[in-house]
Structures are given as structure tokens and as C-alpha cells.
N, C-alpha and C positions, 0 to 999 in steps of 0.2 A: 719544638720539632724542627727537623732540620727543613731549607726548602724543597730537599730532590726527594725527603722521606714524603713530604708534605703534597710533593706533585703526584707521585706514586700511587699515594694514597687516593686523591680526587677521581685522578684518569681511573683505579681499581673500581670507583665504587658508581663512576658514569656508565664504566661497562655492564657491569652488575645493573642497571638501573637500564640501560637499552631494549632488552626485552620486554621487561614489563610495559614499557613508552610502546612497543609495535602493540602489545595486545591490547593495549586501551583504545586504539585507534580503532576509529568508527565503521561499521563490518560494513558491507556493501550488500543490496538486497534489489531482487528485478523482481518488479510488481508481477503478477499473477492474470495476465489475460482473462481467465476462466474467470477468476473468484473479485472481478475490479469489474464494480459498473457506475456509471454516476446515473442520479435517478434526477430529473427536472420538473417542476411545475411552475406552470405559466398561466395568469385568469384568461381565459377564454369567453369571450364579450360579456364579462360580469356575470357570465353563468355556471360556471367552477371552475377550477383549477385543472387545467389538462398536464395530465402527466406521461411522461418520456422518459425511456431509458438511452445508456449509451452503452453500449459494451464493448471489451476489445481492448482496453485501453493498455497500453505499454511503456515501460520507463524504470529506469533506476533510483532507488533511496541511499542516499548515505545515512548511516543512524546507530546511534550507540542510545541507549533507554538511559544511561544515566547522566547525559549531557543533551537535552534538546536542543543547545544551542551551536553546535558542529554538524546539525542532519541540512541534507543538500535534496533536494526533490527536481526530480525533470521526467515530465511525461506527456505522454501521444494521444491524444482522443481519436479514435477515428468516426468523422460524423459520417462516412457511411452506412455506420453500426445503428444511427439513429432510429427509435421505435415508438411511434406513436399509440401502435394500437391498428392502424388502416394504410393500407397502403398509399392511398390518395393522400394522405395527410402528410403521411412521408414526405414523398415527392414535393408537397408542398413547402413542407417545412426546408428541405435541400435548395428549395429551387435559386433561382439568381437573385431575389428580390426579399428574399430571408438570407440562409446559412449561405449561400453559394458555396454549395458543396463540390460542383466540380473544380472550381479554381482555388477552393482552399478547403481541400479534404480531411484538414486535422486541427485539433483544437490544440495550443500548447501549454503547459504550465512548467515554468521554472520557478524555483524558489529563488530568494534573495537574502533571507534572510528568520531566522526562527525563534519570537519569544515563548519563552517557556514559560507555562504556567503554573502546572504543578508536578507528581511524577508522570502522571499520565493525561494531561491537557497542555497544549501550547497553539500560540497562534504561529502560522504557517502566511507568511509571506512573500509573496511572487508576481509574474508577471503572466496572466494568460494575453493569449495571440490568438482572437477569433477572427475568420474573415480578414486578415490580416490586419487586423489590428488590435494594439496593445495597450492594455490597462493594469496598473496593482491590481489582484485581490488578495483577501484575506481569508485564508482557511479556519475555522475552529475544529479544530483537529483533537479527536480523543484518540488513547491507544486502547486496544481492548485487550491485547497478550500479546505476546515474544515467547513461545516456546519451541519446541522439538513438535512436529505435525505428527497427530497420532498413526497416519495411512502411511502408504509405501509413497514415495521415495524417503518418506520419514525426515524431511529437512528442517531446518530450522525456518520456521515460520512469523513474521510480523502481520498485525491486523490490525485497520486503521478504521475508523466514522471519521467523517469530516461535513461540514455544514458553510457553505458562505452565502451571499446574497450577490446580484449583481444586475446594470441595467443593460438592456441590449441593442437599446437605442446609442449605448458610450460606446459599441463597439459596431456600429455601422449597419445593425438589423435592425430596422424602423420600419417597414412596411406594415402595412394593416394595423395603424395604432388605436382605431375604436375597435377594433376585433379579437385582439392579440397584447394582453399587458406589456409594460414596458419591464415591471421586476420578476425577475425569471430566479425562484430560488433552487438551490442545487443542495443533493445528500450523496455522499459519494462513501462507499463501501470498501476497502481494500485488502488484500490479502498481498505480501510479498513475502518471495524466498531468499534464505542467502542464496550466496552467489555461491555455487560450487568451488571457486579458484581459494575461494578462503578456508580454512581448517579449523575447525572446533568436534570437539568430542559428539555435540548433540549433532552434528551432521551423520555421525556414524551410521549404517544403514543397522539394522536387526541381524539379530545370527542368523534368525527364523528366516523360512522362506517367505517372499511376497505374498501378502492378500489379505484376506481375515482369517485372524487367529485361529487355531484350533479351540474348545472347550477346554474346561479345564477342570478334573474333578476334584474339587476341594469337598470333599464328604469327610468324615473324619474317620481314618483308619481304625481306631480301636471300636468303631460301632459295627464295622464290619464284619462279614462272615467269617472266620478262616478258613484259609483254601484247605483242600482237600488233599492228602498226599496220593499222587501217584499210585498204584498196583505194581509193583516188578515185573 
């Protein structure tokens, strides 16, 4: 083959091959305020586990399901959102000799890095910033589905469990150590959408109008009565 046939041909078949490269690329997805809580428990002076939610949380997913290892995680906790159950506890838990919540209102997690474990398990590696300060952890991260969301806006949906363990004395919450465990484990819930700016067919909204459906009557026509004709 000649070399100018032979150049023609490559440059032909890289363009041909450009497309497919954009759509492989790992779609972009903003967690879901609503549907994203992390749940915490902490022993309380050896006499159970006190449990805490956090809600609110905020942040972008890079992620394609058939590569865990190009998804990019960055997100907001707000510990204002913190819920013990009581008020006073709250306030406790925020104050300056816990969380210090006024000088560091937000909990962060960036990833770094994503082993994959299998289609739907991978560990999730990052850096959270409590209290201003930074340590790995490690997420065990399941996926539970990537579809089209059955409701209106009807977008394409991601849904995550994650599980890690962590001490809170390595990040500068040591107070009350006979009253308050040092290992605080975390269960975090997630829901993200794509991102609007991206284009895929399952973003399409319904022809139907917003809400719930109407009924639908699947009876079978031929057991049916037949209608009656008219009078002139």
C-alpha cells in the first residue's frame, strides 16, 4: 500500500473512532441533597451505640459503571445538618471541643483514587477534612443501580451504599474519651443525577404529562361487552 493511501486511511478510520472515544467518557452526576444522608454511630459510655444522621450533603461524581477506575468523587457534608435525636446533644456534639462546627462547617471528601472490585463493588479512596484536618479513608462502596428515575424529572439516576470506619481522635475530636468512643462507624446512602449539560436518550423527559400516571385498562377487549350502536 502506498504511504499517502496508507496515511488516508489511519487519519479515515481515527475519525471514525472519535465519537465513540467522547461517548465512553465518564458522564458527570451531582449527588442528590434530598436522597444523600450519612448515618454515624458512636458507643456512648459503653452503653450503646448513639446514632446520628447528617443530611444535605452536596458534590459531584465522575463515573461510567463499566470502568470504576476513572470515577472521581468530591463532596460537601454540612455539619450543620447534624441529628442526634435532641437538641442539647446537638449543640453538644457542634460545640468547639467536638466538631467545631462554627469554624469548620463542612466535612470534605475527595477521592484519589478507585480500586475496583467487582461490577458493582469497589473501594473508594480519598481524603476526608474534618475539623480541618486530613486523613485517607476508605470507602466500601456498593452500586445498587444506574437507571432512568421512574418520577418526573425522569433522569438518569445513580445509587450508592458505602460503609467505612474511622477514629476521631486522628482528626482532632478527642474530648470526652471515657464518655464518647474513639471509633465512629459511618453508612452513607446516595442518590446522584446526571448532569443536565450531558445528552443521553434516558435523560429524555416522557411524552406524558408530569405526575403519576394515569390507569391503564388492560382488560381484554374480546371479553368485553359490545357497544351499542347509536339510534339515528
Amino acid at each position: 500500500m502506498e504511504p499517502a493511501v496508507s496515511h488516508r486511511l489511519t487519519l479515515a478510520l481515527l475519525l471514525c473512532a472519535t465519537p465513540w472515544m467522547a461517548a465512553a467518557a465518564p458522564d458527570t452526576y451531582r449527588l442528590d441533597p434530598v436522597h444523600t444522608r450519612v448515618l454515624f454511630a458512636v458507643e456512648h459510655a459503653g452503653f450503646s451505640q448513639a446514632l446520628g444522621t447528617v443530611s444535605g450533603s452536596e458534590g459531584t461524581l465522575s463515573f461510567d459503571p463499566e470502568d470504576w477506575s476513572t470515577a472521581t468523587l468530591s463532596v460537601g457534608v454540612p455539619l450543620q445538618r447534624l441529628d442526634l435525636g435532641d437538641d442539647k446533644w446537638n449543640k453538644a456534639a457542634l460545640a468547639r471541643n467536638l466538631l467545631d462546627a462554627d469554624r469548620h462547617p463542612q466535612a470534605r471528601f475527595v477521592s484519589t483514587r478507585v480500586e475496583p472490585v467487582d461490577a458493582t463493588h469497589a473501594r473508594v479512596v480519598g481524603e476526608l477534612t474534618l475539623r480541618g484536618v486530613s486523613r485517607e479513608v476508605t470507602l466500601e462502596v456498593t452500586l445498587n443501580a444506574v437507571k432512568r428515575h421512574p418520577m418526573p424529572p425522569f433522569r438518569r439516576t445513580a445509587g450508592f451504599s458505602a460503609t467505612t470506619t474511622l477514629s476521631r481522635s486522628a482528626f482532632g475530636v478527642d474530648a470526652w474519651p471515657s464518655m464518647i468512643g474513639d471509633e465512629v462507624q459511618l453508612r452513607i446512602e446516595a442518590e446522584a443525577l446526571r448532569d443536565r449539560n450531558a445528552t443521553d436518550p434516558q435523560d429524555t423527559p416522557s411524552v406524558d404529562e408530569p405526575g403519576t400516571p394515569a390507569p391503564v385498562d388492560d382488560s381484554d377487549p374480546a371479553s368485553s361487552p359490545p357497544a351499542r350502536k347509536r339510534s339515528p
